[in-house]
C-alpha positions in Angstrom: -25.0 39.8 3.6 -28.3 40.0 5.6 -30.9 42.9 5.5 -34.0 43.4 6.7 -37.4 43.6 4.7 -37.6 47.4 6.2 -33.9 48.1 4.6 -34.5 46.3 1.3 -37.8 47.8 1.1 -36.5 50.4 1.4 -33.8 50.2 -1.1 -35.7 49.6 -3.6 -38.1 52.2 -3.3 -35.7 54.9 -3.5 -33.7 52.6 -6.1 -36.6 52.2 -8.6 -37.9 55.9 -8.3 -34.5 56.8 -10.0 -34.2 53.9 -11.8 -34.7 55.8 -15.3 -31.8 58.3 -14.7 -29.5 55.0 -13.6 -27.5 52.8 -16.2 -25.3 51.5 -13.5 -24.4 47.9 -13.7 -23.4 46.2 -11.4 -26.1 47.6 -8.8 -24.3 49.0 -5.9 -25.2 47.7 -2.8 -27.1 51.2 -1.5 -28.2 54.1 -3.7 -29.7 56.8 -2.3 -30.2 59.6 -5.4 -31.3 62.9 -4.4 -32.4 66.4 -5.9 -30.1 68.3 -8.2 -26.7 67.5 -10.4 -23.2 68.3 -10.7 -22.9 70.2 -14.0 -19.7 68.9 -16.0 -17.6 71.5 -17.8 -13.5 72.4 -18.8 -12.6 73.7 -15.0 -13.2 69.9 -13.7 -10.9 69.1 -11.5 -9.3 65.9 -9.5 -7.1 65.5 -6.6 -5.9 62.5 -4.7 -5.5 61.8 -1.1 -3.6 58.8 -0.8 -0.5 56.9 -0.8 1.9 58.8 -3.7 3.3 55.5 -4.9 0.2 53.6 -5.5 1.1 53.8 -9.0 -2.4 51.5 -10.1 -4.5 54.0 -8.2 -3.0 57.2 -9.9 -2.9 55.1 -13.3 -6.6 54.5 -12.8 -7.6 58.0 -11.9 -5.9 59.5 -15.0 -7.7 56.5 -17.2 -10.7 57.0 -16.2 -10.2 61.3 -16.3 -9.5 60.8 -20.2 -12.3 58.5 -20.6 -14.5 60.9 -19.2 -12.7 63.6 -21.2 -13.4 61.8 -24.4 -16.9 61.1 -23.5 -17.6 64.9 -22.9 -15.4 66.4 -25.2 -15.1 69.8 -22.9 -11.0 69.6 -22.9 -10.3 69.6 -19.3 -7.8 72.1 -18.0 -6.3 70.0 -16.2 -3.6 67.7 -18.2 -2.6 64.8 -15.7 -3.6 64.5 -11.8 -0.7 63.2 -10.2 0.4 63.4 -6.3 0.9 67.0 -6.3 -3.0 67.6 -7.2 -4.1 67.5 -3.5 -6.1 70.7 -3.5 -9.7 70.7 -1.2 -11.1 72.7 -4.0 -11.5 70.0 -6.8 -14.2 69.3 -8.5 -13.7 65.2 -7.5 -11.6 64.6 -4.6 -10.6 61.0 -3.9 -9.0 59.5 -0.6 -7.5 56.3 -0.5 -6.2 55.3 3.1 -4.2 51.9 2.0 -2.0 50.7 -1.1 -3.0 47.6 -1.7 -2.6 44.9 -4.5 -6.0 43.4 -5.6 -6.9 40.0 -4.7 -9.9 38.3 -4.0 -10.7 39.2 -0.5 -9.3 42.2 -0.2 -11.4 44.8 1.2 -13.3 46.3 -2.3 -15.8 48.8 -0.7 -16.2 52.3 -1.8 -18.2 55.4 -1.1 -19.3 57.9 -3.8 -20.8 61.0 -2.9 -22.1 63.5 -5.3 -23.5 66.8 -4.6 -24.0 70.2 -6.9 -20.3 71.6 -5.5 -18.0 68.7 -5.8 -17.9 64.9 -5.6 -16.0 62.6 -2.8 -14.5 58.8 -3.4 -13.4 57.2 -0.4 -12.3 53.5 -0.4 -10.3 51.7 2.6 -7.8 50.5 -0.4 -6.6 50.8 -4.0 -9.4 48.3 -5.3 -12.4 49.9 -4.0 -11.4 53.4 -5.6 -10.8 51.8 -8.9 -14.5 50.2 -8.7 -15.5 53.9 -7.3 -14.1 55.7 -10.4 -16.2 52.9 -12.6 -20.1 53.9 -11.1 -18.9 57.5 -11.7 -18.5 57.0 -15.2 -21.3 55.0 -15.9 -23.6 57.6 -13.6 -22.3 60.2 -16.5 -25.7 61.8 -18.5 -26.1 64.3 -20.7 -28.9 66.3 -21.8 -29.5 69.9 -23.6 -28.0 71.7 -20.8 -24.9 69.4 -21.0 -23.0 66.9 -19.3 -24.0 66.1 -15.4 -23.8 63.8 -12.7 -26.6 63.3 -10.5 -26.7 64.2 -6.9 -26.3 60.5 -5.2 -24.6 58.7 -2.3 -23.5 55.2 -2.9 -22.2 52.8 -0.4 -21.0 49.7 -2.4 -19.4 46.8 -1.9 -19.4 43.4 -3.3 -21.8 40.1 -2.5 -18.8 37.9 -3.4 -14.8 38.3 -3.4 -14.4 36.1 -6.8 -15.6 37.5 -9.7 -14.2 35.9 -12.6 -13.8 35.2 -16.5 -12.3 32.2 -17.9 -10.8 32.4 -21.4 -9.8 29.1 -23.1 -6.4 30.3 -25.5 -6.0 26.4 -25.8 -8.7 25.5 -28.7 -8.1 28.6 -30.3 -5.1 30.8 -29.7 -6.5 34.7 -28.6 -4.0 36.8 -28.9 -2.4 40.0 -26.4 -4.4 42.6 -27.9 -7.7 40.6 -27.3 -7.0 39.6 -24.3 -6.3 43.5 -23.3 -9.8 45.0 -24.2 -11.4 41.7 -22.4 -9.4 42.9 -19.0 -10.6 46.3 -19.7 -14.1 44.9 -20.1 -14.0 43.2 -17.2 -12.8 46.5 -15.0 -16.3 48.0 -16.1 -18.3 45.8 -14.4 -15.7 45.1 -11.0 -15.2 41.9 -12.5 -11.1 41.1 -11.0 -10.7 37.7 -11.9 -9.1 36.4 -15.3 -8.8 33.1 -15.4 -6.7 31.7 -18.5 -6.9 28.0 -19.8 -3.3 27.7 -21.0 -2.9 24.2 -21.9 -5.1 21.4 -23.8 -5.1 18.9 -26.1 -5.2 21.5 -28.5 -2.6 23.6 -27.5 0.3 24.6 -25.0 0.1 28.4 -25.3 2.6 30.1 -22.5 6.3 30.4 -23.5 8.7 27.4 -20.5 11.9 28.7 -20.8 13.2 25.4 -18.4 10.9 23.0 -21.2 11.1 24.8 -24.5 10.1 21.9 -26.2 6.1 22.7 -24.2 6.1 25.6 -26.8 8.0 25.2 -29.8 5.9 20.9 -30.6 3.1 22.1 -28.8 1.4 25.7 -29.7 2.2 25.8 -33.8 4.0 29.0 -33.0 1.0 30.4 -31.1 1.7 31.0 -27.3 2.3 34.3 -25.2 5.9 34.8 -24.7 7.2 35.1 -20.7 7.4 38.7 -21.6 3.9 38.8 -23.0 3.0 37.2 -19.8 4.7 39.9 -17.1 3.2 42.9 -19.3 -0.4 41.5 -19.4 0.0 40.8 -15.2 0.8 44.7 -15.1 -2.1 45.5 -17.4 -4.6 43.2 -15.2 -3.4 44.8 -12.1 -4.1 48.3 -12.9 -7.5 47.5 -13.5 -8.0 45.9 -10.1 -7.5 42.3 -11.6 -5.3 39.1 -10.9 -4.8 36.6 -13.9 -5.0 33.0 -12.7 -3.6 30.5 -14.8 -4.8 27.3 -15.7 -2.7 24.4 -16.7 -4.9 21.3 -17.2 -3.9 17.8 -15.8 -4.0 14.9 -15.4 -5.8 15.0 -18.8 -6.1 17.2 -21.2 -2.6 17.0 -21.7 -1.7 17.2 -25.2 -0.4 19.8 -25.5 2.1 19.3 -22.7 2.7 15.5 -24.4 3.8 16.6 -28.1 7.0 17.9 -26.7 7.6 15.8 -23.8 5.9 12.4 -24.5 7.5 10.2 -21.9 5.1 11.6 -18.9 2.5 9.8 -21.3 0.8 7.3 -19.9 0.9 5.2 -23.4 4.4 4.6 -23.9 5.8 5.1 -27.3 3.3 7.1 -28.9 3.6 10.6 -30.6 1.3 13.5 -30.2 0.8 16.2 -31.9 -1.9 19.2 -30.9 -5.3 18.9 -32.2 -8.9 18.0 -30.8 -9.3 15.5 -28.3 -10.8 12.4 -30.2 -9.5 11.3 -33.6 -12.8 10.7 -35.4 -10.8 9.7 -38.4 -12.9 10.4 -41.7 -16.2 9.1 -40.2 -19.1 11.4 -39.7 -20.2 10.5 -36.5 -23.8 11.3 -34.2 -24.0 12.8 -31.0 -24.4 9.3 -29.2 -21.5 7.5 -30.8 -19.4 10.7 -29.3 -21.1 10.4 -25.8 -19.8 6.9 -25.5 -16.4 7.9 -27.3 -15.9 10.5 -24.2 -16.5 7.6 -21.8 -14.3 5.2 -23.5 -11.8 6.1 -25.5 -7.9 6.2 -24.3 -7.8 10.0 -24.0 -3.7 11.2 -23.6 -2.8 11.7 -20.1 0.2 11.9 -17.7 1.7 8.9 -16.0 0.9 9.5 -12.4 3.0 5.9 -11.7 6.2 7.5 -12.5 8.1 9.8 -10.3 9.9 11.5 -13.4 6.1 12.7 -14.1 6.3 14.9 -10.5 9.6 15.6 -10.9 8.5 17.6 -14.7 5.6 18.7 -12.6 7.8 20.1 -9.9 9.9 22.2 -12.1 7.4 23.4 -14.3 5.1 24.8 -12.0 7.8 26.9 -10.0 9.1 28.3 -13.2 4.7 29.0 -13.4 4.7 30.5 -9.9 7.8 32.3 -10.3 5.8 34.2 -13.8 2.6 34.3 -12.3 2.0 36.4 -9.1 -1.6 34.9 -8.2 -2.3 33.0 -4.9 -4.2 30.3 -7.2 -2.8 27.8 -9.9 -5.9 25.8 -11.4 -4.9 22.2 -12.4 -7.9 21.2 -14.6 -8.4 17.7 -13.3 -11.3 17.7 -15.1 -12.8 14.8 -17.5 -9.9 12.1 -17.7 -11.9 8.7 -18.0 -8.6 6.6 -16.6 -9.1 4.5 -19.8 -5.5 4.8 -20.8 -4.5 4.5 -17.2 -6.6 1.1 -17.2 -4.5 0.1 -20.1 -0.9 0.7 -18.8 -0.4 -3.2 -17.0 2.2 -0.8 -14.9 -0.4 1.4 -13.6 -2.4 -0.9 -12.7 0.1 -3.0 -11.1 0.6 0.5 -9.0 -2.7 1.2 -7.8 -2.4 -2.4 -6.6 0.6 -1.8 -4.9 -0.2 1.4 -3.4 -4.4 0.1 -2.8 -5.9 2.3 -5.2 -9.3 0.7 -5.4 -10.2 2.4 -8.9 -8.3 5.0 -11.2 -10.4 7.8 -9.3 -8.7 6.9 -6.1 -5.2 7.1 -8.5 -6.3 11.0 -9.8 -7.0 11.8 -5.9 -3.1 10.1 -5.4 -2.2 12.4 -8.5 -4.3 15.6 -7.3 -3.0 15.6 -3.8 1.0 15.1 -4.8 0.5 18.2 -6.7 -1.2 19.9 -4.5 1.8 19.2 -2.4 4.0 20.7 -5.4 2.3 23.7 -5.6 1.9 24.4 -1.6 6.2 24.0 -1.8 5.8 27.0 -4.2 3.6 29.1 -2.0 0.3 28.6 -4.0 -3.2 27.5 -3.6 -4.7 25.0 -5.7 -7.6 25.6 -7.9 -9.6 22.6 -10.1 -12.5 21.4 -11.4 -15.2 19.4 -9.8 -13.7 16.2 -10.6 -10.6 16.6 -8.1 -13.0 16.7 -5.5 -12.3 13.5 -2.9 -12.9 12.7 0.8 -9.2 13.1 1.3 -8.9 16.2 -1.2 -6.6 18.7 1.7 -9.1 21.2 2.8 -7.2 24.4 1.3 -7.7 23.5 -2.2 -10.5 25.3 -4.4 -13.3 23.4 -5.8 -14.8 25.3 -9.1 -18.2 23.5 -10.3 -19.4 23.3 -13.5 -21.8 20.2 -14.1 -22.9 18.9 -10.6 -24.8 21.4 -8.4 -24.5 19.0 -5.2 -20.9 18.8 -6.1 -21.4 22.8 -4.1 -22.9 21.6 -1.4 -20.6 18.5 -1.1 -17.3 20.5 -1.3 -18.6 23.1 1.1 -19.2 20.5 4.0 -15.9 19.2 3.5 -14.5 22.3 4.3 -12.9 23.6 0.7 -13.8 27.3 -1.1 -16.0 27.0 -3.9 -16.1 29.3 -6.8 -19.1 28.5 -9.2 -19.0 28.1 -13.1 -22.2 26.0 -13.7 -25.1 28.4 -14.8 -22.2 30.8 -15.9 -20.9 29.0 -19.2 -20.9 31.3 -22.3 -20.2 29.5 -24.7 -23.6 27.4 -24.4 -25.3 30.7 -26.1 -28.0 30.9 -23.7 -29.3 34.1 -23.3 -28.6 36.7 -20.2 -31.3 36.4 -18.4 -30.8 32.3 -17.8 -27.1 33.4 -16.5 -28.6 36.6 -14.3 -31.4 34.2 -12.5 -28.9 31.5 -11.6 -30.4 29.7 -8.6 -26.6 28.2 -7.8 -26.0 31.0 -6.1 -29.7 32.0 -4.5 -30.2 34.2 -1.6 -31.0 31.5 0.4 -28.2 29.5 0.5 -27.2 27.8 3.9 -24.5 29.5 6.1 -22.6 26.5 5.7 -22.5 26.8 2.5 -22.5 30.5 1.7 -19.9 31.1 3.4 -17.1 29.2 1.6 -18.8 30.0 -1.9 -16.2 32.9 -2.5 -18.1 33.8 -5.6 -17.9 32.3 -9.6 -16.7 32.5 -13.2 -18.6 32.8 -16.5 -16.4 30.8 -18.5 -15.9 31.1 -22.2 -14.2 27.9 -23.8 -12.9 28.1 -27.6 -13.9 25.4 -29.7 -16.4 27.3 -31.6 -15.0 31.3 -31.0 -11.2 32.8 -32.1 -10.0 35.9 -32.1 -12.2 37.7 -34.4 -15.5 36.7 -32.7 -15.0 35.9 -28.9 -15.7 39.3 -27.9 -18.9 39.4 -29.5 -19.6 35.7 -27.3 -18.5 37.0 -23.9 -20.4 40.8 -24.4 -22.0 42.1 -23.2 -23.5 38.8 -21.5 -20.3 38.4 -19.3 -21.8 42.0 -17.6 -24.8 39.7 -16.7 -22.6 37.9 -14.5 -20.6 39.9 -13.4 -24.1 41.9 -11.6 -25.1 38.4 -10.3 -21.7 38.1 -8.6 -21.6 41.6 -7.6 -24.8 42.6 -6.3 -27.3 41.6 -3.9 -29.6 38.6 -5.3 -32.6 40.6 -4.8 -31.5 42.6 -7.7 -33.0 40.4 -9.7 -35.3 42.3 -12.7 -34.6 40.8 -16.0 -35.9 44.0 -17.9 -34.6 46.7 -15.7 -31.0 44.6 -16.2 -30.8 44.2 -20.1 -31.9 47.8 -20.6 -28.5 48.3 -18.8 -26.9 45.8 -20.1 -27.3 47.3 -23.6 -25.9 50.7 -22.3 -23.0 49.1 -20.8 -22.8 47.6 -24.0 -22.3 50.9 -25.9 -19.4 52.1 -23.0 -17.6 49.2 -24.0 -17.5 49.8 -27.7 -16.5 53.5 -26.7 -13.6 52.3 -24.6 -12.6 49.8 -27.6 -13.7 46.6 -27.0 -14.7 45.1 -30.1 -17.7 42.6 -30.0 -20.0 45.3 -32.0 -17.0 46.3 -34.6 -16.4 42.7 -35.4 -20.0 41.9 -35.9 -20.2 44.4 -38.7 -17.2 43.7 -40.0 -18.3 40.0 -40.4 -21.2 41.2 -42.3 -19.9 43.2 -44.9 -17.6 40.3 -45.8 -21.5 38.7 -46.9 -22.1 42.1 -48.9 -18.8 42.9 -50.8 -18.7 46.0 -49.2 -22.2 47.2 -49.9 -24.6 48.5 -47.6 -25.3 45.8 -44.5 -28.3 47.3 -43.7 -31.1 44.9 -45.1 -28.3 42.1 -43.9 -28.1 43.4 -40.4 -31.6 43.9 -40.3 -32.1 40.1 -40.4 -29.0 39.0 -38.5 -29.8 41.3 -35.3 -32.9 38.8 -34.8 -30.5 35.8 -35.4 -29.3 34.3 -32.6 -27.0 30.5 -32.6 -28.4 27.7 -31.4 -28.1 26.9 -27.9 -26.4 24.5 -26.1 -23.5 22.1 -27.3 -25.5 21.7 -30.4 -23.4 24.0 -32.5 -20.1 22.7 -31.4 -20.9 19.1 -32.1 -22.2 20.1 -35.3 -19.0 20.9 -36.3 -17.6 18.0 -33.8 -19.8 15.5 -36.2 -18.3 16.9 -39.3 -15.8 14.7 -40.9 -12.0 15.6 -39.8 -11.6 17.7 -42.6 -14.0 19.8 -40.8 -13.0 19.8 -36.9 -13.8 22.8 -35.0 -10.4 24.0 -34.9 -9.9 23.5 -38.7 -13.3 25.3 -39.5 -13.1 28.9 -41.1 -15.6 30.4 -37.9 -17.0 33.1 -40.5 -20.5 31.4 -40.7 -23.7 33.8 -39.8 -23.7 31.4 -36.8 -20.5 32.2 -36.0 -21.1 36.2 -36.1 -24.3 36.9 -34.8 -25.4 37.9 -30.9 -26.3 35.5 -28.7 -28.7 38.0 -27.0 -29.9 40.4 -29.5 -30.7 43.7 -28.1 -33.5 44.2 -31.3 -35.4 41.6 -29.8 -34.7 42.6 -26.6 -36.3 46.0 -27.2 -39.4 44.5 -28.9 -40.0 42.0 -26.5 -40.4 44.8 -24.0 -42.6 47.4 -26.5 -44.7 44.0 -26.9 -44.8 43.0 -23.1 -45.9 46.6 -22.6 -48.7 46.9 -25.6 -50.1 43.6 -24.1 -50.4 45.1 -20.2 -51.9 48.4 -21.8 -52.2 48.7 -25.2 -51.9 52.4 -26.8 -51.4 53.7 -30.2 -47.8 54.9 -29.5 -46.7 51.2 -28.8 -48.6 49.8 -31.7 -47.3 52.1 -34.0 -43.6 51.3 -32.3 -44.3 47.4 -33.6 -45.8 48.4 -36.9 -43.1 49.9 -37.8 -40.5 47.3 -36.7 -42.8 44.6 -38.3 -42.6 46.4 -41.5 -39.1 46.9 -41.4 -38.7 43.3 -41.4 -41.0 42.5 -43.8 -39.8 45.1 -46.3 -36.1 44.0 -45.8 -36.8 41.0 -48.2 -36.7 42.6 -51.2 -33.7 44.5 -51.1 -31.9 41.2 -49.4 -32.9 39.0 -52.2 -31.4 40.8 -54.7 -28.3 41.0 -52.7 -28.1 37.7 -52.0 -27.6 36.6 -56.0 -23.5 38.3 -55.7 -22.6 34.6 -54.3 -21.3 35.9 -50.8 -24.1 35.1 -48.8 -25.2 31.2 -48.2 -28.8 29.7 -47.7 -28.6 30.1 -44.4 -29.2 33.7 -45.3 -32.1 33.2 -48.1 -34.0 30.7 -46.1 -33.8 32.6 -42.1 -34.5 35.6 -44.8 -37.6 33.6 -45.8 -38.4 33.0 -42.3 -38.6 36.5 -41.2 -40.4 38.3 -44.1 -43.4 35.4 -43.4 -43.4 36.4 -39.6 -43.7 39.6 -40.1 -46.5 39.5 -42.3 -48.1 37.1 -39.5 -47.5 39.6 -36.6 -48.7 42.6 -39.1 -51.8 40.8 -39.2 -52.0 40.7 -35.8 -51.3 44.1 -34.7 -54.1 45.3 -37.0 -56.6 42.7 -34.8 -55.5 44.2 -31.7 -55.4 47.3 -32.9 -59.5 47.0 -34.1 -59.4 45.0 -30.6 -60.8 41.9 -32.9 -60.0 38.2 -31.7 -58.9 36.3 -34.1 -60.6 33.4 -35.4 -59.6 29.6 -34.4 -58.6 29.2 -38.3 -56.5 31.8 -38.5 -54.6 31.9 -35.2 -54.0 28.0 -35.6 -52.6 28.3 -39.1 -50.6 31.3 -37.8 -49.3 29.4 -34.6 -48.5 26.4 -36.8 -46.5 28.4 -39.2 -44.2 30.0 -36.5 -43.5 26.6 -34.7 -42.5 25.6 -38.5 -39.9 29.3 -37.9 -38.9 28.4 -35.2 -36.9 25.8 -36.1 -33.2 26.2 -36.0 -31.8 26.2 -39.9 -27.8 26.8 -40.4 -26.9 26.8 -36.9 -29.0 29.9 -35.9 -32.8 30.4 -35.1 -35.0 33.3 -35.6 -35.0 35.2 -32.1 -38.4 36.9 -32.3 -40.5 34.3 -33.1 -42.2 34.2 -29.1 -42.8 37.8 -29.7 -44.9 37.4 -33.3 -46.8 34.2 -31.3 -47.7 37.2 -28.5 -49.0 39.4 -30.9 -50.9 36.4 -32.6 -52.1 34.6 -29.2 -52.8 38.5 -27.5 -50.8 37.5 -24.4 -47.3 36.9 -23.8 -45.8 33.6 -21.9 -42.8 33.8 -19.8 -39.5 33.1 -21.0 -38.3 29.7 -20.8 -35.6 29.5 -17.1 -33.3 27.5 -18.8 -32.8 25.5 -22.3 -31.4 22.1 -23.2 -28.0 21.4 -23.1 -27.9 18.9 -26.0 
């Protein structure tokens, strides 16, 4: 959406003189706050103006009333708004002039007014009041004369229609409840995309009623039940979100091959769920696995076979008849065609049918099912690697790895959604998803306009159930602003000061990535206090990239990743720890313009860290806490004592001598090396404080 310098100056001007009384995140697309609030208190009041039977919208109004009453604690009068409460007196009066389901596309704008008397939502349709009734709870404040809203006037609408989260149930089964507070999660920040990965190698996790055998050889008793299914559609849809599923082929097919192994493309062999490659007993390094991705037979249908599109036929209509999205995603992602190489009667098809190579046979395979799922009235959705010349133009590209696989797919006429940049389970920090260049301001017309927006994507080989809410937030919020706002709302600090506030909201409403934190961490302490614990593990963060997963991926088999007990310190720790966070940015500042108030701020943090050494050690002889602990212990009582050092030459505004700072500077590049799968996070800060200036952060990381 074009502006003009003269409107986005002008934005931002009025945008960053209020930007200390604003937490909200996403950024709307205009704020204009004024003079004055609207004073909360018991007589508050809401009344709707719309359609009586939009049962979402009047679900979502009396959600987000109780939230708010909860928050406040004032006991509203007022017990339930229903289609009755149409009164021009209330305190919030809300007009909705269409029922409509939520899909991406659908028209999401909103206005909210707020003045001293009253406050007005207006949205064309049920989507943009249920975004609406978001911003007015995060513009919620409080100070000693109580509970307010400020006066504003928002005009808001999103930069892109698809704003997604993909969960992977496959590696690790996540069950209902988890996948409940994620969907509420995602409402907070207008995200209205949840994209499930159903079926892998490691597991077939959604209940066939025509193919029970799918279930019953290939889940281990772990899937969602049809029921399950229909009751977490409802619960997505009254937060303004469609669930997309994903059920991955040609490869990836495990899952699907335990139960039904004649659509194998290796006849006669069994399967059984479980990771990918059988590594056997051997402990293998990270090249020996590159290669075995490229060349080993990895289980996949038999797209020679016309009994293989029949089973494909029948299983996705019972899928379309259960799932009400306008999408099906169909993986087609990372099948080598080695097993298809090794079948003499696929090959002896291609020939036949002048398939040059077994990418020509997956575009044969993609576009039959493409054809299968247009029959049942659906789109198709897959990953980069169904992309061909031939590929019919109404089928969705999502990119992960390839960045001119964007461009490519957008020529040839498909809509692209955008997961590369957006992966959470790399444990790179916010900022490197929030600055995305993928999906820059700039971006040709062409190709901007059939980018209908992007997924962060959090896949399961190193998260389960009691830790994959602590990996998706509150990053997944980062995201969710990229996809929501304009790309000039682009300030790293001004967004994790949100972030971390949004954070907060999210444990209030339940979601459970700070609860399970701490619970991890009194399992190290028996129960005793986890404060000298936590005081080291909020600086913690895991090591980036796929380094941790093939850690565990280089393990001997008795030690896969979905075998592992995921209870490790790198397992429970943030990837994005809002203690550093917040010291980075006290540092930052003491650098620009030093002052005692910010000095003493990181002498007392410094201390902290330092002192928290000698009430860890003796906790760490009960046998509950590994060397992990001790030695990243170790690590930060000797930085703190280096950036303690520091602050006192700044402080005396001494320089320090070449000696000193390059014994200092050679001790924390010894820090900052990763030890038990998780690096100290503060270490750049302490090399600030030494060096007296502070280097930018790096864009992005390594991969491997």
């Amino acid at each position: 959406m074009k502006k003009t310098l003269l409107t986005w100056f002008l934005f931002y001007a009025v945008f960053a003189a209020n930007a200390q009384n604003s937490s909200l995140l996403p950024v709307p697309q205009h704020v204009s706050f004024g003079n004055g609030r609207f004073l909360l208190n018991s007589s508050f009041t809401i009344s709707i103006k719309a359609d009586p039977s939009d049962s979402a919208l009047y679900f979502a109004v009396n959600r987000a009333f109780q939230t708010l009453n909860r928050r406040t604690a004032l006991y509203f009068r007022q017990q339930r708004i229903t289609a009755k409460d149409i009164s021009d007196t209330s305190s919030l009066i809300i007009r909705v002039k269409q029922k409509k389901e939520a899909i991406p596309g659908g028209d999401e704008s909103y206005t909210l007014t707020v003045t001293p008397q009253n406050i007005h939502l207006e949205a064309p349709a049920t989507a943009g009041a249920l975004h609406g009734l978001e911003t007015l709870l995060q513009l919620v404040q409080h100070d000693k004369e109580g509970f307010f809203l400020p006066v504003v006037s928002i005009q808001d609408a999103p930069r892109f229609v698809w704003r997604g989260l993909m969960i992977d149930v496959a590696r690790h089964f996540i069950p209902v409840e988890v996948i409940e507070r994620n969907i509420d999660a995602m409402a907070v920040v207008k995200m209205n995309v949840l994209h499930l990965h159903l079926s892998d190698d490691e597991g077939f996790r959604v209940e066939s009623k025509l193919f029970p055998e799918l279930q019953k050889k290939g889940s281990y008793g772990e899937y969602f039940t049809q029921a399950q299914i229909k009751q977490l559609i409802i619960y997505a849809k009254q937060r303004g979100i469609i669930i997309v599923p994903e059920f991955d082929m040609p490869g990836h097919t495990t899952g699907f091959l335990a139960g039904y192994p004649n659509l194998s493309s290796t006849p006669g062999q069994s399967y059984q769920p479980g990771p990918r490659f059988d590594l056997g007993d051997k402990q293998m390094g990270l090249m020996d696995i590159m290669k075995m991705i490229n060349t080993y037979p990895t289980p996949s249908f038999d797209p020679s076979k016309e009994s293989t599109y029949t089973f494909i036929d029948k299983f996705l209509g019972e899928m379309a008849s259960l799932f009400p999205s306008p999408y099906i995603h169909i993986g087609a992602d990372e099948n080598n065609g080695v097993s298809w190489r090794n079948n003499p009667d696929i090959v002896a098809f291609m020939q036949k049918n002048n398939l040059a190579d077994t990418h020509a046979l997956q575009a044969y395979f993609v576009k039959r099912v493409q054809q299968i799922l247009t029959k049942h009235h659906r789109h198709t959705l897959g990953w980069e690697e169904l992309l061909s010349k031939d590929l019919p133009k109404d089928v969705a590209v999502q990119v992960w790895t390839d960045g001119a696989k964007m461009n490519e797919a957008a020529k040839l006429g498909h809509p692209v959604i955008i997961s590369k940049g957006f992966y959470l389970d790399l444990f790179m920090p916010a900022y490197t998803h929030y600055q995305n260049d993928m999906l820059a301001g700039n971006l040709p017309d062409s190709v901007a306009s059939k980018v209908l927006g992007g997924e962060a994507a959090q896949w399961a080989e190193a998260v389960d159930k009691d830790n994959i809410e602590t990996r998706i937030w509150p990053r997944a919020a980062a995201v969710a602003e990229r996809l929501w706002s304009p790309y000039k709302v682009n300030d790293v600090d001004d967004m994790y000061r949100r972030l971390f506030v949004i954070s907060y909201q999210l444990d209030e409403i339940g979601v459970q990535h700070i609860s399970n934190y701490e619970r991890a961490l009194r399992r190290f302490t028996g129960g005793a206090d986890i404060t000298p614990l936590k005081t080291l593990t909020d600086v913690l963060t895991p090591i980036k990239g796929y380094k941790k997963l093939f850690a565990r991926m280089t393990a001997p088999k008795s030690m896969s990743y979905q075998t592992t007990p995921l209870t490790a310190i790198s397992d429970i720790v943030f990837v994005d720890p809002e203690v550093k966070r917040q010291f980075r940015v006290t540092v930052k500042n003491y650098l620009d313009k030093p002052n005692d108030a910010a000095a003493a701020s990181i002498t007392l943090q410094l201390e902290k860290w330092r002192d928290h050494r000698a009430v860890l050690e003796a906790m760490i002889n009960n046998g509950l806490m590994d060397n992990s602990i001790n030695e990243n212990s170790k690590k930060l009582y000797a930085a703190a004592v280096i950036g303690l050092e520091a602050i006192k030459l700044l402080k005396n505004k001494e320089k320090p001598s070449v000696d000193w700072l390059k014994q200092q500077l050679d001790a924390l590049d010894q820090m900052k090396k990763a030890y038990g799968e998780v690096e100290l996070s503060i270490i750049p800060e302490i090399r600030a404080l030494a060096n007296q200036r502070i280097d930018a952060e790096p864009a992005s990381y390594p991969v491997f």
